[in-house]
TIPASE-628168 format. One record per residue (C-alpha): x, y, z; residue in three letters. Coordinates in steps of 0.5 Angstrom, whole numbers, plus 500, padded with zeros to 3 digits. Layout:
BEGIN
XYZala ...
***
This chain:
BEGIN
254089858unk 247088859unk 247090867unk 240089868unk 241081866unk 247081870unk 244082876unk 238077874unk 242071873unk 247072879unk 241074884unk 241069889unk 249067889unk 254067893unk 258075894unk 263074889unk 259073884unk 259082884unk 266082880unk 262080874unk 260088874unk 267090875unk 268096870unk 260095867unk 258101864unk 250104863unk 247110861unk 240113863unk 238120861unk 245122859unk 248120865unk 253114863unk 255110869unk 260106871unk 262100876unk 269103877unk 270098883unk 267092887unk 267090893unk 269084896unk 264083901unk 258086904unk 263089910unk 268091905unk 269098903unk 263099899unk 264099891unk 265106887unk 261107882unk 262113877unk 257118874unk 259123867unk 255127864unk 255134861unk 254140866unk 248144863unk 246151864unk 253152868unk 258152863unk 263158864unk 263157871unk 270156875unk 271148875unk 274148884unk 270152886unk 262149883unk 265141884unk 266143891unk 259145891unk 256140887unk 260136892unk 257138898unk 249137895unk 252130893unk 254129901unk 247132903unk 242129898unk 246122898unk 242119905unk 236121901unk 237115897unk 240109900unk 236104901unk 236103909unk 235096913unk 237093905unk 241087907unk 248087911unk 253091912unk 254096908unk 248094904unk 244100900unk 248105903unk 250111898unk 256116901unk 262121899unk 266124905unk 264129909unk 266136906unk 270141910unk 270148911unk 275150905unk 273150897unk 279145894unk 279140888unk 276133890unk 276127887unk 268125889unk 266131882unk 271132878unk 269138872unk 273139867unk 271140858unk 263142860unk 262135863unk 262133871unk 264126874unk 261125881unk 264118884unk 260116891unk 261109895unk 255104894unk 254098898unk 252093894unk 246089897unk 246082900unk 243078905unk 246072909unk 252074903unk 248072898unk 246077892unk 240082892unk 239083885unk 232086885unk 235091891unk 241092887unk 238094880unk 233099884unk 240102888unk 243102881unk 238103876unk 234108880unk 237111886unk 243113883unk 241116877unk 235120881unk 241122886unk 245125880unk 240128877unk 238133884unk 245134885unk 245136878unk 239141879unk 244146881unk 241154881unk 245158877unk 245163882unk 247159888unk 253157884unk 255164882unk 255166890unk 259160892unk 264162885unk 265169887unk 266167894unk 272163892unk 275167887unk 274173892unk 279170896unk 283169890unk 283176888unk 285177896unk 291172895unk 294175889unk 294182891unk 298180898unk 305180894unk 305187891unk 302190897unk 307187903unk 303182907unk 303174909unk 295175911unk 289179910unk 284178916unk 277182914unk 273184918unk 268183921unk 270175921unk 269171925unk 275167928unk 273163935unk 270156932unk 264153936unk 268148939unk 275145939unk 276140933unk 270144931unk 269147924unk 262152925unk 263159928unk 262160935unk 255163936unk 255171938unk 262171937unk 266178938unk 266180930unk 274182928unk 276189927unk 283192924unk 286197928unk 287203923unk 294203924unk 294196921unk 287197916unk 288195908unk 283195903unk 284191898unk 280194891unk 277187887unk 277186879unk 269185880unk 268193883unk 268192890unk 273192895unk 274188902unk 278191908unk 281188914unk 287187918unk 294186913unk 300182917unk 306185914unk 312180911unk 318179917unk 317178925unk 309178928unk 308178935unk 301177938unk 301178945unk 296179950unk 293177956unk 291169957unk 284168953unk 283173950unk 284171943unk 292170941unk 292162940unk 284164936unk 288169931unk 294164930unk 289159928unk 285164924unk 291166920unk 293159919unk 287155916unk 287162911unk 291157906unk 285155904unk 279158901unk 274158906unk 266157904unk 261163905unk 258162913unk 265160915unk 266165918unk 275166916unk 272166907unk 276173908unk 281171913unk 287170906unk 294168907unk 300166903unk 299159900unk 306156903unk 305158911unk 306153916unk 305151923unk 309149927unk 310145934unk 314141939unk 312133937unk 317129943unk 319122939unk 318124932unk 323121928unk 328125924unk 332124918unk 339127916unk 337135917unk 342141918unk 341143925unk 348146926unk 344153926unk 340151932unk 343146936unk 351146938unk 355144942unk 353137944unk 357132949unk 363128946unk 363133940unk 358132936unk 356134929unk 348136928unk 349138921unk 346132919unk 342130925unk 339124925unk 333120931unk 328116932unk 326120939unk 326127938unk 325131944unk 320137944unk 326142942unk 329138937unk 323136933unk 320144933unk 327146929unk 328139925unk 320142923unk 322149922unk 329146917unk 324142914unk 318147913unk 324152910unk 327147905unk 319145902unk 319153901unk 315155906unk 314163906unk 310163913unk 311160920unk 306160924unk 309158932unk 305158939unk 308158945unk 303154948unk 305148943unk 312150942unk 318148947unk 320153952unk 328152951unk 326153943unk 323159943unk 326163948unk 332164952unk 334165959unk 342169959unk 342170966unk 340162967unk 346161963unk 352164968unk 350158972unk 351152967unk 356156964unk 353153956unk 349154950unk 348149947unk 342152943unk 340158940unk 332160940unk 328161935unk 328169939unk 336170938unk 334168931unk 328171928unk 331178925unk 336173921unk 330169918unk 325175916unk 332178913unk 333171909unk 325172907unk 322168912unk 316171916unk 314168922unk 308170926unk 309168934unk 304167940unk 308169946unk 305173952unk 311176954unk 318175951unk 322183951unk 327179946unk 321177941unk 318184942unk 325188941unk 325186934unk 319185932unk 316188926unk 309189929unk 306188936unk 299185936unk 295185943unk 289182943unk 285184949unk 278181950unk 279178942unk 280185939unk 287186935unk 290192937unk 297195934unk 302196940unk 308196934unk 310203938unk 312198943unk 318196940unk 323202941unk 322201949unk 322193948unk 329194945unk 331199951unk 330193955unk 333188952unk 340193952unk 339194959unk 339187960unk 346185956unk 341182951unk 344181943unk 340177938unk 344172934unk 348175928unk 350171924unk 345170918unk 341165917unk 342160912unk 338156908unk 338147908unk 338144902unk 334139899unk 335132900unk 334126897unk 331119899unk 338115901unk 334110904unk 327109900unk 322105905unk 318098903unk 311099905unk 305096901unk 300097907unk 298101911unk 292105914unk 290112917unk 287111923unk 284118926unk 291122927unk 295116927unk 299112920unk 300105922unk 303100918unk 307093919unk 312095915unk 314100920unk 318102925unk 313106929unk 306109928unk 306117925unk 302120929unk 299126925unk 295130930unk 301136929unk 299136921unk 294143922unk 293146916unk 288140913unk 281142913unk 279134912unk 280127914unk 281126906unk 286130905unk 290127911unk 289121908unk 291123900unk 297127903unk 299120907unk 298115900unk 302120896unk 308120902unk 309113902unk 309112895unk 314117894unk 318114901unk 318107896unk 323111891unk 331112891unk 335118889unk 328122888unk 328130891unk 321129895unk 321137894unk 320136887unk 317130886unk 311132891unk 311140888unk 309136881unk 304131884unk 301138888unk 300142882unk 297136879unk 292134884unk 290142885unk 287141877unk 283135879unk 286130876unk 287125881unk 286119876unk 293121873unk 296121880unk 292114885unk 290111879unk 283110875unk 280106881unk 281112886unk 274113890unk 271119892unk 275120898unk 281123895unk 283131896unk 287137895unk 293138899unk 300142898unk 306139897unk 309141904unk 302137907unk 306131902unk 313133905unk 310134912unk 309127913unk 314123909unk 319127913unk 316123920unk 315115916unk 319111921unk 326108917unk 326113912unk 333114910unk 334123907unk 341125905unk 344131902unk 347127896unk 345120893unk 348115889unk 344110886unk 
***
């Protein structure tokens, strides 16, 4: 189609008239473009168009990590080319998300074969919702193309930099298993952000720097080698004094999912891809989980070995949290006592001989019979002589420095023995998967900030204790797949989301949204997917399902 003509005959009539260019193909200096989708009006969410052509002087290189880069000049140099004060609305602008600090796979460029497919938001001009077809043409015609063609005028060695950083952190990843560690923390890094809800580092912050007794170095295939603090498989205890540090390096730890890019400050902070936070979320809904381990002996007798609510209290949601992170596979839990319901984690025995009941057993009483089921857990705590008592290490972080106190350990059991203390003995055992009982009828809903919404639900999902996304996009992609599995009967999630993970993780967000996807989708895990899916309002999970 002649995009050209196009424009020119539709110049001048109403809005609607764009839907002729829906799908409309052109190529200039190599680069095919393609009007993926078109916006319905000038307020609308701009139309995606699409931009394929080969990658030239950067072939070898691996795909994630160069798209991430050429999606970050895509999101700076983007502005450069909009055509401001170009009509109403979104008139004339061009845009992709803002990235995050971590290197994942993003629809917004997509490298695959030796070529690359950016796609971008562009906002179709018009005045008083008449078409701008001059205006069009030069966004269309000539902005774009010198956009994708700067964003392509890639350094080679800026691209190799920003690749060797990413696979570094691979390469830290790989060697966590064989060497017994959940966490690799370099030093030198550097772990405070500049703010909260911040992504920069904080300026003149404290480099961090292993005690010897807790200091690997981990030898590269390229030659090199990195050294800094590994965090062992079983029960980490970080203590210390308030705001020294403890809550900083919990966060480090968890946001080490991720690859991290250079000047970040956490790119040498690695740890195992399947580490979940966990946190109290008073009145989130739960669906049929086996809590019988953690809550026993309700009023009236009644059984939590398929625990239900629509208004989970702060206790009862970290353990449903917990249950649900084991049965997605999760090898790491990452607990705050600042976030975590005082009851749930920790318990008070001699308070007990007044009420005369135990109605929960804490995640204290049970740490060593997770870590023996596999299960690490790494937990914030000030002061908790049962936690100590059976921790493997003892971090004290003192004015954000890390020191090993895991000698502790013996005078802490002493302690607990004195006390009368005695953990929990009986394994612990893990739940098994369940199935979508109950499948869920949403065709609409939105993200707003941290909360999901919908009419179709019973309730808003507030999102906010979801830690371990680095990007608005990724909340958002994480919540499209979740409700599209909550829509199927008799699937098993964990499966279903693991498959679709694994897909998005090579970038082939087309084969899981659709051809129509926008540059806004990102890479997610499949416990990200399972997170929000077991809090949609309504859902119904059980461990056997009938069609």
């Amino acid at each position: 189609m002649d995009i050209e003509g196009v424009l020119r005959r539709i110049n001048g009539r109403g809005y609607k008239a764009y839907k002729e260019l829906e799908r409309t193909s052109w190529r200039i200096d190599g680069i095919d473009f393609r009007l993926v989708r078109v916006q319905g009006d000038p307020f609308a969410p701009p139309s995606i168009v699409s931009a394929t052509t080969t990658l030239r002087g950067l072939s070898g290189l691996a795909p994630i990590p160069l798209c991430d880069l050429l999606y970050r000049r895509l999101h700076n140099l983007a502005p450069r080319y909009q055509l401001r004060r170009a009509g109403e609305g979104g008139s004339g602008v061009i845009t992709v998300p803002r990235p995050g600090p971590v290197v994942i796979a993003r629809s917004g460029a997509v490298c695959r074969g030796g070529r690359v497919e950016l796609r971008a938001r562009v906002g179709l001009p018009s005045r008083g919702r008449r078409i701008l077809g001059d205006v069009a043409r030069e966004l269309l015609l000539d902005r774009l193309p010198r956009l994708v063609r700067e964003v392509l005028s890639l350094d080679r060695g800026e691209a190799e930099r920003h690749v060797l950083n990413w696979r570094i952190q691979e390469w830290i990843r790989e060697a966590l298993p064989r060497l017994g560690l959940v966490s690799f923390i370099g030093n030198g890094s550097i772990l405070p952000r500049r703010c909260g809800g911040c992504w920069e580092p904080l300026e003149g912050a404290i480099p961090f720097e292993s005690p010897k007794s807790l200091e690997v170095s981990i030898e590269l295939p390229n030659g090199g080698s990195v050294t800094g603090m590994g965090v062992k498989r079983g029960l980490t205890v970080i203590t210390g004094p308030a705001f020294h540090g403890k809550t900083t390096l919990a966060e480090a730890i968890a946001s080490g999912v991720w690859n991290h890019i250079e000047g970040d400050g956490r790119e040498r902070v690695v740890t195992v891809r399947n580490a979940v936070t966990l946190e109290s979320e008073n009145g989130r809904w739960v669906s049929c989980i086996d809590l019988s381990q953690w809550i026993h002996g309700l009023p009236g007798g009644r059984d939590t070995r398929c625990f239900s609510t629509s208004d989970a209290s702060g206790a009862t949601s970290i353990f449903a949290s917990l249950q649900e992170a084991v049965e997605a596979g999760a090898e790491l839990l990452i607990i705050d006592e600042d976030s975590t319901a005082t009851n749930a984690l920790h318990r008070d025995q001699w308070a007990e001989r007044i009420t005369g009941k135990r109605t929960i057993t804490t995640i204290s009483d049970s740490a060593a019979r997770l870590k023996e089921a596999g299960i690490s857990v790494v937990i914030v705590a000030s002061g908790a002589i049962p936690l100590l008592s059976q921790a493997d290490t003892i971090i004290v972080m003192d004015e954000y420095r890390p020191i090993d106190a895991s000698w502790y350990r013996r005078e802490a059991e002493r302690i607990a023995r004195e006390a009368g203390y005695r953990p929990v003995e009986e394994p612990y055992k893990r739940p098994g998967r369940r199935f979508i009982s109950k499948p869920l009828a949403i065709d609409k809903y939105k993200v707003r900030g941290n909360i999901l919404e919908s009419r179709q639900l019973e309730d808003t999902v507030n999102l906010a204790a979801l830690r371990q996304v680095e990007e608005h996009q990724q909340l958002t992609t994480a919540s499209e797949i979740a409700v599209r599995l909550s829509r199927r009967s008799c699937i098993e999630p964990v499966r279903e989301a693991a498959r679709l993970a694994e897909v998005l993780s090579q970038a082939l967000f087309r084969e899981v949204l659709g051809d129509r996807v926008g540059p806004e989708a990102s890479e997610v895990r499949s416990i990200d997917i399972l997170w929000i899916l077991n809090r949609l309002p309504g859902i119904g999970l059980s461990y056997s399902c009938r069609d």
